[in-house]
VOLUM-36483 format. One record per residue: residue number from 0; residue in three letters; x, y, z of N, C-alpha, C in turn. Coordinates in steps of 0.001 Angstrom, whole numbers. Last residue first. Example, Ala and Ser with C-alpha at 12.3 -4.5 7.8 and 13.67 -1.06 7.14 Angstrom:
BEGIN
k r n_c1 n_c2 n_c3 ca_c1 ca_c2 ca_c3 c_c1 c_c2 c_c3
1 SER 12850 -2250 7080 13670 -1060 7140 12900 30 7870;
0 ALA 13190 -5690 7800 12300 -4500 7800 13200 -3300 7800;
END
This chain:
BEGIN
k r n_c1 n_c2 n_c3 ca_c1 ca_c2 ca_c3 c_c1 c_c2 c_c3
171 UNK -14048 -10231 -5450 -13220 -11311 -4868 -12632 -11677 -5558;
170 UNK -15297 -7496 -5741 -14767 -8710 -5878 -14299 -8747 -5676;
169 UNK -15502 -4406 -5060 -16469 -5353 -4463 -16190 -6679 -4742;
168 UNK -13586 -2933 -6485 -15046 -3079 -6868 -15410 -4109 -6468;
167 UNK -11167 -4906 -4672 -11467 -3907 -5862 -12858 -3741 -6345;
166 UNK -12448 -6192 -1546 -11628 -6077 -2204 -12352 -4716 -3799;
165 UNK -14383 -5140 481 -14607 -6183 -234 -13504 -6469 -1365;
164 UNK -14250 -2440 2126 -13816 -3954 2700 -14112 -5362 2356;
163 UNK -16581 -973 39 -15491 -997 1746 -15240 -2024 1936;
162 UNK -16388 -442 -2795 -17173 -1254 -1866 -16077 -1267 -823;
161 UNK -15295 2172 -4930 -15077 681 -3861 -16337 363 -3093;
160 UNK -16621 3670 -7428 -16212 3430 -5975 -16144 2086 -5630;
159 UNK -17575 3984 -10380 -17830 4544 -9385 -17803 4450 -8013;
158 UNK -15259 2555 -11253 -16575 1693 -11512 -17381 2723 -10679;
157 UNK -13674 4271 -13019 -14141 3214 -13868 -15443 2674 -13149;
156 UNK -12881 5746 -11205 -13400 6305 -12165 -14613 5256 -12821;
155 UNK -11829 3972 -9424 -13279 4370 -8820 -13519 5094 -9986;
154 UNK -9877 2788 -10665 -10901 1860 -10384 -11812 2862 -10084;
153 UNK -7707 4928 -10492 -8086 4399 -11503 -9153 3653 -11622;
152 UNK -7296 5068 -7644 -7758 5793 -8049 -8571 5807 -9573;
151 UNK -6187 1981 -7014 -7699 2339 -6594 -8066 3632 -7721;
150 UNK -3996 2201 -8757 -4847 1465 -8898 -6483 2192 -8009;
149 UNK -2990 4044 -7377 -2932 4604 -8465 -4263 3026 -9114;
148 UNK -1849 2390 -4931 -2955 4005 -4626 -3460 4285 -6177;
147 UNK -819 599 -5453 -1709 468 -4792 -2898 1566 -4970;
146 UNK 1683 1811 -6566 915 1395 -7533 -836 1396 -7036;
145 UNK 2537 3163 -4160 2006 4260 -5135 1127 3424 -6016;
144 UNK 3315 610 -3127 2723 1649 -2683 1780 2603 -3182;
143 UNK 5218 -260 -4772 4189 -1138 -4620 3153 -292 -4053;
142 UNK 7210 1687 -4693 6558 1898 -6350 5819 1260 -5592;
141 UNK 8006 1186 -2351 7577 2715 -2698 6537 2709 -3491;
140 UNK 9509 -1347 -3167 8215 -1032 -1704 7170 145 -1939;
139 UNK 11429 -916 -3702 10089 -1378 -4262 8993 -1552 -3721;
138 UNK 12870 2198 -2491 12947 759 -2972 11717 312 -3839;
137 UNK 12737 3692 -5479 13406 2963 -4557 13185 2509 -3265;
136 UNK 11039 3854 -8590 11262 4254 -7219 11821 3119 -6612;
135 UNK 13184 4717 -10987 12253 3782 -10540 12104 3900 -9170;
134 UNK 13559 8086 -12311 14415 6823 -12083 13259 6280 -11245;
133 UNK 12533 10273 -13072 13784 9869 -13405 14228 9231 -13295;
132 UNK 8850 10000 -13262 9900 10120 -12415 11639 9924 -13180;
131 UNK 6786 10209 -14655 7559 10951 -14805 8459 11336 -14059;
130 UNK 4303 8985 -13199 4524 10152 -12334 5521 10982 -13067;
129 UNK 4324 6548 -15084 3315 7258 -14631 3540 9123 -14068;
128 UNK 6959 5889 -14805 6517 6799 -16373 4963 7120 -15938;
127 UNK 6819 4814 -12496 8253 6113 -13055 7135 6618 -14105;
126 UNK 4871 2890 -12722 5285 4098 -11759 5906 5261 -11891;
125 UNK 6275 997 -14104 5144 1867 -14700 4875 2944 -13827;
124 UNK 8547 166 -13075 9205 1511 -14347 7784 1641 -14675;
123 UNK 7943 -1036 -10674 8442 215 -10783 8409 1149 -11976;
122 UNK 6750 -3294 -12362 5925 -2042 -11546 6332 -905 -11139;
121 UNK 9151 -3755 -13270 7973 -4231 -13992 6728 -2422 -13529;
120 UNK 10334 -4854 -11032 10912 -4102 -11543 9385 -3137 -12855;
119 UNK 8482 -6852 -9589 8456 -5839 -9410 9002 -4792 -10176;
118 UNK 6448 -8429 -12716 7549 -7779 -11460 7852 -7024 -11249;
117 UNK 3211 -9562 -13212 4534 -8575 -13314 5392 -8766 -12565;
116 UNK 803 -10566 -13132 2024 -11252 -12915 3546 -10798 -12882;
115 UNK -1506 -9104 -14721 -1240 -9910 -13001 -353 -10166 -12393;
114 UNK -321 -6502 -16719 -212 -8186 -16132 -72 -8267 -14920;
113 UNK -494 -4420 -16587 -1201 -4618 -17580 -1210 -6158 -17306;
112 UNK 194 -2640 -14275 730 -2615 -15860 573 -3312 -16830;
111 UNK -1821 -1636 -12987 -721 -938 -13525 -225 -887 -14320;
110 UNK -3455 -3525 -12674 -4366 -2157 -13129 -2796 -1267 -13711;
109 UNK -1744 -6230 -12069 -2918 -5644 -13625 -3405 -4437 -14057;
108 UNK -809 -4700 -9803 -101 -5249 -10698 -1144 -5085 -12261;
107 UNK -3780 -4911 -8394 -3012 -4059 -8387 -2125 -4149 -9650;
106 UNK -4407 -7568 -8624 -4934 -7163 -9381 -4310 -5192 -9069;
105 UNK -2493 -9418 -7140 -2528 -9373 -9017 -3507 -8343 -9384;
104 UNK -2896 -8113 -4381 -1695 -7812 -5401 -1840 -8170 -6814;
103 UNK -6099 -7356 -4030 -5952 -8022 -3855 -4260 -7879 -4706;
102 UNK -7171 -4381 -1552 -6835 -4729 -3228 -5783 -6061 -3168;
101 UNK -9233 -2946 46 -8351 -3618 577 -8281 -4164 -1095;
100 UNK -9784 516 2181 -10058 -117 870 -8803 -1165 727;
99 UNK -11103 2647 4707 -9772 1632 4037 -10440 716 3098;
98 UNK -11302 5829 5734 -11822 4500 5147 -10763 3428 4373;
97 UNK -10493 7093 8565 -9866 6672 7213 -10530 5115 6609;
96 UNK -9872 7674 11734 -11376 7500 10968 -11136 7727 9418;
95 UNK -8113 6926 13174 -8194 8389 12071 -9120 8409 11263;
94 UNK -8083 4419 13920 -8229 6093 14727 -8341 6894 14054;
93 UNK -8190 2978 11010 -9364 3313 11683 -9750 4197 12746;
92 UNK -5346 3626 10583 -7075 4044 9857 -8015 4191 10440;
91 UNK -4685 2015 12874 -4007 3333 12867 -4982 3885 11429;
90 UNK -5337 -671 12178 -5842 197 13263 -5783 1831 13334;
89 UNK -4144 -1147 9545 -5465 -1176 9750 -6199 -111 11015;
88 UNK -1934 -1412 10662 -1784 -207 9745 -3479 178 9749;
87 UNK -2388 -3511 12332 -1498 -2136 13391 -2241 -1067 12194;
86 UNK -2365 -5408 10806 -3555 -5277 11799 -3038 -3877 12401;
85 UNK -417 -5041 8917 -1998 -4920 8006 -2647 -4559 9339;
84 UNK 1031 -6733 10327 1567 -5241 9879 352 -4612 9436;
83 UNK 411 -9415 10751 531 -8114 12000 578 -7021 11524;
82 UNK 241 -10066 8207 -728 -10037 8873 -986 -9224 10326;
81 UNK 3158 -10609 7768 2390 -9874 7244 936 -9235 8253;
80 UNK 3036 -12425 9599 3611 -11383 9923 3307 -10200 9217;
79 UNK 2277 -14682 7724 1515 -14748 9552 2254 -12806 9961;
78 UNK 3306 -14496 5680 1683 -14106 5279 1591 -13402 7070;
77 UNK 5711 -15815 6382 5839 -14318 5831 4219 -13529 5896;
76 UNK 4752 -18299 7355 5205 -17194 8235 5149 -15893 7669;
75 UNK 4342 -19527 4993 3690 -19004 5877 3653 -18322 6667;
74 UNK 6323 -19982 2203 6451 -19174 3487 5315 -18570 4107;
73 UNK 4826 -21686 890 6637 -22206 1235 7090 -21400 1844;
72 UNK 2747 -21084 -131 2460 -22248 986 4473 -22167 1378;
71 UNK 2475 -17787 249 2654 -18445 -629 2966 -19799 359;
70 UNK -327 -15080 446 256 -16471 1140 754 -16893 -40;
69 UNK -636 -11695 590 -671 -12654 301 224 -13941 513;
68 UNK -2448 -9402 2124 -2185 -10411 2342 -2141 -11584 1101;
67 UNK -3767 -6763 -212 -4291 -7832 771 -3025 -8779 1317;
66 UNK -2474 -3365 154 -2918 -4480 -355 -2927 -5674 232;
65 UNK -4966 -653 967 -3835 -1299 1521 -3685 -2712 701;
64 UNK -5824 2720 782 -6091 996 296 -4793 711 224;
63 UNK -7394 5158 2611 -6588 4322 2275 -6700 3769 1609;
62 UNK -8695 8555 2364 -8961 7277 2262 -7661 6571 2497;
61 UNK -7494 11422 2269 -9223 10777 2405 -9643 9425 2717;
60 UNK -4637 11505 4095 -5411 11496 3127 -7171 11038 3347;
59 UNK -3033 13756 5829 -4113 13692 5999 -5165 12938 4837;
58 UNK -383 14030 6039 -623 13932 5340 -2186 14247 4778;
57 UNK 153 13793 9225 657 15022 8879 365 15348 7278;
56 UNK -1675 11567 10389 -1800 12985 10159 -1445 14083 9681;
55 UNK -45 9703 8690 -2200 9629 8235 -2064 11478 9014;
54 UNK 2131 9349 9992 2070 9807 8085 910 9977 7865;
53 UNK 1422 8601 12763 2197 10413 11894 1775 10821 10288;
52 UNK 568 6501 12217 41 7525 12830 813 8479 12421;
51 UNK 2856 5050 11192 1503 5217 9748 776 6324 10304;
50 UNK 4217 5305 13250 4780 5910 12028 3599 5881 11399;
49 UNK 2753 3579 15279 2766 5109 15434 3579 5677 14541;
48 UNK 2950 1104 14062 2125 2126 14194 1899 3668 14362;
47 UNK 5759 808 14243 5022 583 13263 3603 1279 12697;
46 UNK 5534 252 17045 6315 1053 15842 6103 1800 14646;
45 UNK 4473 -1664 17875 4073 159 18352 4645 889 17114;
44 UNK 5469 -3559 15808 4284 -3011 15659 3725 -1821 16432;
43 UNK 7842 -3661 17731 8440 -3645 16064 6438 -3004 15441;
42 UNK 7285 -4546 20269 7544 -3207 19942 8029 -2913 18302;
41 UNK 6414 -6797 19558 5464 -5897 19926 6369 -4396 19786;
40 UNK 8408 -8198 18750 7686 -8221 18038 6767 -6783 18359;
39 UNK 10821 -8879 19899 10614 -7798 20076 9540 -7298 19346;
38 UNK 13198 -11447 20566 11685 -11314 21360 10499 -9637 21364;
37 UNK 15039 -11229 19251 14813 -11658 20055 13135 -11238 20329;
36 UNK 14586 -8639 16836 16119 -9107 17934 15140 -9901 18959;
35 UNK 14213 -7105 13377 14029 -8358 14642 15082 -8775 15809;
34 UNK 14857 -3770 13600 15344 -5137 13002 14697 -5731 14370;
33 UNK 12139 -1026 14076 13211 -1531 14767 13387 -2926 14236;
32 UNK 10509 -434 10926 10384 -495 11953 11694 -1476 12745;
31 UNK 10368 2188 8477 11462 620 8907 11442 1159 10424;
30 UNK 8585 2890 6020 8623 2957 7266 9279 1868 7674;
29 UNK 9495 4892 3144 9104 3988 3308 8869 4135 4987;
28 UNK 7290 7131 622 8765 6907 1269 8446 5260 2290;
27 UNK 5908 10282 -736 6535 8607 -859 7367 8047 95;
26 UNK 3709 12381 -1848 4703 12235 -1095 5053 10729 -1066;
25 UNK 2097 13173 -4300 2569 14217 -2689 3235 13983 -2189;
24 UNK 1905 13196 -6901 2294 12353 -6436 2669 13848 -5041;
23 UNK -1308 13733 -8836 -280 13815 -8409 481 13524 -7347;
22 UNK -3327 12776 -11614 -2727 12631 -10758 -1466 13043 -10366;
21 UNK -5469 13083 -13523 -4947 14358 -13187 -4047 13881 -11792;
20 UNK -7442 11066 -14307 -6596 11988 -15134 -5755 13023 -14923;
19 UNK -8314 9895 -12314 -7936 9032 -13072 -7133 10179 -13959;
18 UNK -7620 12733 -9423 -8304 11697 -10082 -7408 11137 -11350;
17 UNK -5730 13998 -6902 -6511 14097 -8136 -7619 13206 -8349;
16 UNK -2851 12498 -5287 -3654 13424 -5232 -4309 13317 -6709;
15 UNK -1377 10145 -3406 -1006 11080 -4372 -2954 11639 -4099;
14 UNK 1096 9126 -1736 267 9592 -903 -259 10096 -2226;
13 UNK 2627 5685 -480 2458 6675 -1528 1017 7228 -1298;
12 UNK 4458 3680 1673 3578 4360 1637 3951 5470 154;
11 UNK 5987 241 2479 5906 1698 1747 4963 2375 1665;
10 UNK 7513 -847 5388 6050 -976 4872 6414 464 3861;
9 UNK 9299 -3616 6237 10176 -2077 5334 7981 -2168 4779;
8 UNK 9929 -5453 8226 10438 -4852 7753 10550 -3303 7306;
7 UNK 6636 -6057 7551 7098 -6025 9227 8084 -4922 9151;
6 UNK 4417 -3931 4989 5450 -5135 5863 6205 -4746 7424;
5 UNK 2013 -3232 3249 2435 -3476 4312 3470 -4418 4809;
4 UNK 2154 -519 1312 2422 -1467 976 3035 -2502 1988;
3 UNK -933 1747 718 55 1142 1622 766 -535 991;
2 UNK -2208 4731 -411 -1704 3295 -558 -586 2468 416;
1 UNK -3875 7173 240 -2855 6861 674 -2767 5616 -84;
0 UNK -5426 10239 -1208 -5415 8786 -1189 -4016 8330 -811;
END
């Protein structure tokens, strides 16, 4: 199971392994696609892409879940770009024929650590003490990543699987 934590910037990926009781962490890290300069959008998403393409093959997980897009009205733009990063990461699943599973952020955050509303720091140190890490993952991107993945994995015990492309067990 992969988790993705999508941005233009800095997208994190966590790759772990098992089930609800037996999880392990394979691999982490982030993807920084070329800084904005002028007019370079498209190549900031080849980019982009063809890094999640490496990390889906050289990793090979069963699945994805990526978390949804979220808008806050005082930066639209951030959602509108968002939204490129999700469509590239999206694509690059779907060549790799990788089912993708889409989790809405409060409810990631809730499965982790217990509030919708957390922060990030919040999510890092449940991460750490999940995996028994020594220190919070870095950036936050990482931990958002892993949380992603550690959430789904935790959900399909509980409800016996996602619904494809309906958010967490099929709600909204």
């Amino acid at each position: 199971m992969i988790g993705i934590d999508p941005g233009l910037n800095i997208t994190g990926y966590g790759v772990i392994e098992g089930d609800q009781w037996t999880m392990e962490l394979v691999e982490a890290g982030v993807i920084r696609p070329p800084r904005p300069n002028g007019n370079n959008l498209a190549l900031r998403l080849e980019s982009l892409f063809e890094s999640v393409e490496e990390v889906l093959k050289d990793l090979r997980p069963e699945a994805m879940c990526l978390e949804e897009v979220y808008s806050h009205t005082d930066y639209p733009r951030t959602a509108i770009l968002m939204g490129h990063a999700r469509g590239v990461i999206c694509l690059a699943a779907r060549v790799a024929r990788i089912p993708i599973f889409h989790v809405p952020a409060k409810r990631i955050k809730q499965a982790v650590t217990g509030n919708g509303n957390a922060s990030k720091m919040q999510v890092q140190r449940a991460v750490q003490q999940r995996f028994s890490l020594g220190h919070p993952p870095q950036p936050p991107d990482v931990a958002d990543a892993l949380a992603v993945a550690l959430c789904y994995l935790n959900s399909v015990k509980a409800a016996n699987g996602f619904k494809r492309g309906r958010g967490l067990c099929g709600r909204r």
